[in-house]
Each structure stands twice: as structure tokens, then as C-alpha cells.
N, C-alpha and C positions, 0 to 999 in steps of 0.2 A: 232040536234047538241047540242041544248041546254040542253036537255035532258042527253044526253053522259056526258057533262058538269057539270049539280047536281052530277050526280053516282060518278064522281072522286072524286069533292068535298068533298062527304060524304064518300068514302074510306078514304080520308086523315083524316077527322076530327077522323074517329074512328081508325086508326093507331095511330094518335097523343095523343087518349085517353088512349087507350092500352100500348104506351110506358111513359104516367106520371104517370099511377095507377103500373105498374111495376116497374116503379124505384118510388114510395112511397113504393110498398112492398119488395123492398132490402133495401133500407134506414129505414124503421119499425122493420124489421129486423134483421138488426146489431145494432140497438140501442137497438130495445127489448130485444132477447132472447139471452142472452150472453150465453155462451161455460161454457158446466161445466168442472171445474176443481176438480181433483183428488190429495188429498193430504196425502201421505203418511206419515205415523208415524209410529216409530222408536218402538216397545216392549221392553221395557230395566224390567228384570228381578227384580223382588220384592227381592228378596234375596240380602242382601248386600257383598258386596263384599269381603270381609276379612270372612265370612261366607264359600263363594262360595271358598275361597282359602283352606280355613282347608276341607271341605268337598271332594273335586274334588282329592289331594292326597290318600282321605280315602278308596274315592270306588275303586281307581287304587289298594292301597294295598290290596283291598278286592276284588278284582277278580284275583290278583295274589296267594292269598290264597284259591280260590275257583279251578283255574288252579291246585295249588298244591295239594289238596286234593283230585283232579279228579284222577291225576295221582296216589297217593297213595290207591286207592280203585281200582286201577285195576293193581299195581303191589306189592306186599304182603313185597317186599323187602325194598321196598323207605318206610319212614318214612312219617305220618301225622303231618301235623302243630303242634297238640295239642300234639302229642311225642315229636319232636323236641323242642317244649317252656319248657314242662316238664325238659328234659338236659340243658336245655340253664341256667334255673333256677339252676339247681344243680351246672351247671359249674359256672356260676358269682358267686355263693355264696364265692367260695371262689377261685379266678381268679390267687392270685398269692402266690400259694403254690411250696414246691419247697422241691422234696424227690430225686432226683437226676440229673445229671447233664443233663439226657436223658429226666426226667419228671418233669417237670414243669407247671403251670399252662399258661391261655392264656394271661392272661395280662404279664406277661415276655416275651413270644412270641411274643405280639405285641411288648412291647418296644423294643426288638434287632433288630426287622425288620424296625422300626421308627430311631432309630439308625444307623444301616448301610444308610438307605437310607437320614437321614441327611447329614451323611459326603459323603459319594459317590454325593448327593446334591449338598452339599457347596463347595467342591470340582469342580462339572463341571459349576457350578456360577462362581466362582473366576477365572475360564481358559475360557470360553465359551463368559461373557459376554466382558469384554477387548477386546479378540478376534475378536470379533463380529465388534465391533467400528471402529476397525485397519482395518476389510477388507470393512464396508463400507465408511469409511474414505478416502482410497487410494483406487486408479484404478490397480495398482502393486499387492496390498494385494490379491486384488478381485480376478485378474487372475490369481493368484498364488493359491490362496488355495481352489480356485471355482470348480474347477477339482477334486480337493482330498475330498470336501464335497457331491460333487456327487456321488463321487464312495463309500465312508465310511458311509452315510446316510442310504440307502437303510437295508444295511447289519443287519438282527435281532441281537438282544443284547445279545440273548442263545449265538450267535456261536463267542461273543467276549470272554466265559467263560471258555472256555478251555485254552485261551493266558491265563489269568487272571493265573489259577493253574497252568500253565509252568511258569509265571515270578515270580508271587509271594510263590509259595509255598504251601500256605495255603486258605482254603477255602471261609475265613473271609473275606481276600483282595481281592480275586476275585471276591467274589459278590459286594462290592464294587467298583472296576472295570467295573465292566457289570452295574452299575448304573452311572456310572461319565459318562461313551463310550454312552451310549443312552441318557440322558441330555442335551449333550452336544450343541448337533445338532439342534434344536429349539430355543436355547439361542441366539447361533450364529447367526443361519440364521434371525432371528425376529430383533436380534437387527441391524444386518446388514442394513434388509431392511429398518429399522426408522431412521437409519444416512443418507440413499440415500435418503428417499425422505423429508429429511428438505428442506423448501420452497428456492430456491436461490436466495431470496431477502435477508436472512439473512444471508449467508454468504458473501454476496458484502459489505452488510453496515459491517462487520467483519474486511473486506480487506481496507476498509478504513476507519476504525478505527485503524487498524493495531494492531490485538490483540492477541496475542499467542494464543499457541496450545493450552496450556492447559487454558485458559479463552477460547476460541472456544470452547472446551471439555464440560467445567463446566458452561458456560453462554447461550449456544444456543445447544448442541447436546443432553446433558442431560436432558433438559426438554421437548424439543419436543422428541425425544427417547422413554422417560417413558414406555406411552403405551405401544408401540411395543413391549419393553424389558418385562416386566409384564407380556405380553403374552406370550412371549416366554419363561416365568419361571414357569405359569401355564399350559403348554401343558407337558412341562417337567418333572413337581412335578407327573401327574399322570402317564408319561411313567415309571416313576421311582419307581412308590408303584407297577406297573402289573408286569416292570421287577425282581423286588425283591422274588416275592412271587414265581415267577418260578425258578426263583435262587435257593433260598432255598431249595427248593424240589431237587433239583438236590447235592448240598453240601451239606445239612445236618446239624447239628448243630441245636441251637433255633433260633427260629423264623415261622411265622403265614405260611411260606408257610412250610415248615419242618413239621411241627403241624398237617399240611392238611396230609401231605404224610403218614406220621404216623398214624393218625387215618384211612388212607384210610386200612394202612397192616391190622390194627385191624379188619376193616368189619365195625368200626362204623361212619355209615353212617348219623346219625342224628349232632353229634359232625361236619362232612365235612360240610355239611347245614347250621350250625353255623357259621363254620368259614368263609363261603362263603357271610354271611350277614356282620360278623364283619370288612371282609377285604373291602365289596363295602361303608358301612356307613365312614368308617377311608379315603378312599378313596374321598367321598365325599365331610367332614369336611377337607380335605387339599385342595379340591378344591374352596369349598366355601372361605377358609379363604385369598386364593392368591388373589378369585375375589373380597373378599371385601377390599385386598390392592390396588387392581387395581385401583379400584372405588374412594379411598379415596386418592390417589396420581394422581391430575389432572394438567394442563399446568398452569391451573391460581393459587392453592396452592403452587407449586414448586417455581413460578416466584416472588411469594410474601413473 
């Protein structure tokens, strides 16, 4: 019995060894050997930044000229880069010469096409953007002319061009015409939607202020608007330079898309290639210059 007695004994004591030397070795453990961590970092390129900006357009332009010159070495007709710059040279030299009323140089071209599309421009400004205020202004407006913008929106601005030679007569006013009718419609619509969502805390404090229409107009609609409006005159400026140049090709007269159609009769193809760079850069710079109005006309400039 006694015997039975030590044995358990001595099981216990060496359980109770087994479970202190076991929790010293979890406890040594997590105090010892700590968890390695993994720290990532970030590669940020040795190249400075205003570096990386001039470069990154350079090779875009340089594999569009590599594109271009693939093409031209496997069709004999299209023109090489180095042909094309060769004309390009000839034609700026001297851009606005002028032997008849049919041949003129490009720079005349451009300006009657910046021309019409100024006024046909200012024009769907001064009717579009009013416009615009009055339908998101009233609930009446809205559903009154929401319907007629639906259906007159879609419609390409070619097929306004034929109304254009029926009412007016002449070729001049209908491309302006066909530039005021596609304008129009982004002015509106943008400006609309920045009079709806002025915050309605502003006009509560308005209603109890009791402040006219036109102090509502010019103190609270107009500066939060801006944006919107802006945007809606920079989507328009460039519908107006694509619809122009199709215009022209169809009426006739001067101007850069007239210019295109012309040198297309001719077969000179390096002169089209030209004009196709001249019209997306002019394009461009009217784009660039609305967004840098956008940018410079903000809520807190206006207000102050």
C-alpha cells in the first residue's frame, strides 16, 4: 500500500515539474524571441518630378511618331513624319498669304474658323446660360423645357445645317447656326444642374432675409453656380471647334476645315496631316485656357 503510495507521489511531483519547466518555456519565450517584423518601403524614383513631366509627354510623342512612320513605310501614299515637317516648314513660313479669295494661307483659315466659332460661341452663352438659371430656378421652367431638351440634345449638329441654309441663306450664318444649336445644350444643362443643387440652407436664410430675385441671383446662385457653369462652357467650347471644322467642309468658303477638304481634292495629303495637328493643338489651347478660368474663379474669390 505504501508502496502504491510513493509511485503516485512521485507521478505528481514530476507532472508538477513538467507543467513549471513548461510554462518557464512559453513565458522565455514570448519574452525572448519576439516576431519579426516586416517593413515595407515605399521606392519613390530618383528622377524629379517636373523632369518626369517633360519626359513622359516626350516618349508619348515619340511612339506616335514611330506608329506614324510604321505606317508610312508600308504604304508609299501616306506621308513620313520627316515629309510632313518638311511642308509644315514651307507652309508657316509664310501662313497668311492671300492670292485669292479661294487661296489663302492657314493662318486666315484659322482665324475665320475662331471667328465664326466665337460668335456662334457668344451667342449660345448669352441664350444658354440665363436659360439655364430660369429652368433650374423654377419647377415650371424645368418641366416645360426638360422635354424639349431631351429631344433637341441628342440630335448631331451636321443635321441642324441644312435649317441653317433654309433660314438664313447663306453659308456663313448657318455654320454659325450649327455652332450656337450644339453649345447650347451643356451651358444649359450644367448650369441648371448648379442652381438645383445649391445647398437649401441657403436659400431658407434668403426667405428670411427676404431678399429679391435678383440679390438671390447675384448673392447666393452665382457663386456657388460658377463651377458648374464653367464646365458647362468648357465641354461646349470644344463641341464647337469639332462642330465647326465639319461645317466648313460641307459650306465651303475659308476656314481650317474648308482648308482640309481642299487639300484633300488636291491628293495633298501631307498639308491634311497638318491641318489635323493644327486643329487638335488650337483645340487644345481653348481647352486649356477655359480650365485655367475655371481654376481661377473659386467660391471663396467670388464671395470676397
Amino acid at each position: 500500500m505504501s508502496a502504491i503510495m510513493d509511485t503516485a507521489a512521485n507521478a505528481n511531483r514530476q507532472a508538477a515539474t513538467m507543467e513549471s519547466a513548461t510554462a518557464e518555456a512559453v513565458a522565455e519565450a514570448a519574452v525572448v524571441t519576439p516576431r519579426p517584423v516586416l517593413k515595407m518601403t515605399n521606392r519613390r524614383s530618383s528622377m524629379p518630378s517636373w523632369l518626369m513631366q517633360i519626359i513622359a509627354p516626350l516618349l508619348g510623342l515619340a511612339f506616335l511618331v514611330l506608329v506614324w512612320q510604321i505606317i508610312a513605310m508600308n504604304n508609299s501614299q501616306f506621308p513620313t513624319p520627316m515629309v510632313t515637317l518638311q511642308e509644315a516648314l514651307k507652309l508657316f513660313a509664310d501662313p497668311f498669304y492671300r492670292t485669292s479669295p479661294n487661296d489663302q494661307g492657314i493662318g486666315w483659315n484659322i482665324l475665320a474658323s475662331l471667328q465664326r466659332v466665337a460668335v456662334g460661341f457668344g451667342l449660345a452663352a448669352l441664350v444658354g446660360i440665363p436659360l439655364g438659371f430660369m429652368i433650374g430656378r423654377f419647377k415650371f421652367l424645368s418641366s416645360m423645357f426638360g422635354p424639349v431638351i431631351s429631344l433637341l440634345k441628342p440630335v448631331s449638329p451636321l443635321a441642324w445645317l441644312p435649317i441653317g441654309l433654309l433660314v438664313f441663306k447663306s453659308a456663313n450664318p448657318a455654320a454659325i447656326w450649327s455652332i450656337f444649336i450644339c453649345s447650347i445644350w451643356p451651358m444649359i444643362i450644367n448650369t441648371a444642374v448648379g442652381v438645383q443643387r445649391v445647398p437649401q440652407d441657403y436659400m431658407n436664410v434668403a426667405r428670411v432675409l427676404n431678399l429679391s430675385e435678383w440679390k438671390i441671383i447675384t448673392k447666393i446662385l452665382v457663386p456657388s453656380v460658377l463651377p458648374y457653369m464653367l464646365t458647362g462652357v468648357r465641354l461646349a467650347i470644344g463641341t464647337a471647334w469639332l462642330v465647326i471644322v465639319a461645317a466648313e467642309m460641307l459650306t465651303g468658303g475659308v476656314g481650317i476645315g474648308f482648308w482640309v477638304w481642299d487639300e484633300w481634292n488636291n491628293l495633298n495629303v501631307p498639308h491634311i496631316i497638318i491641318a489635323i495637328v493644327v486643329i487638335g493643338v488650337v483645340g487644345l489651347l481653348l481647352e486649356q485656357l477655359l480650365v485655367a478660368l475655371a481654376k481661377a474663379f473659386t467660391y471663396e474669390q467670388v464671395s470676397s
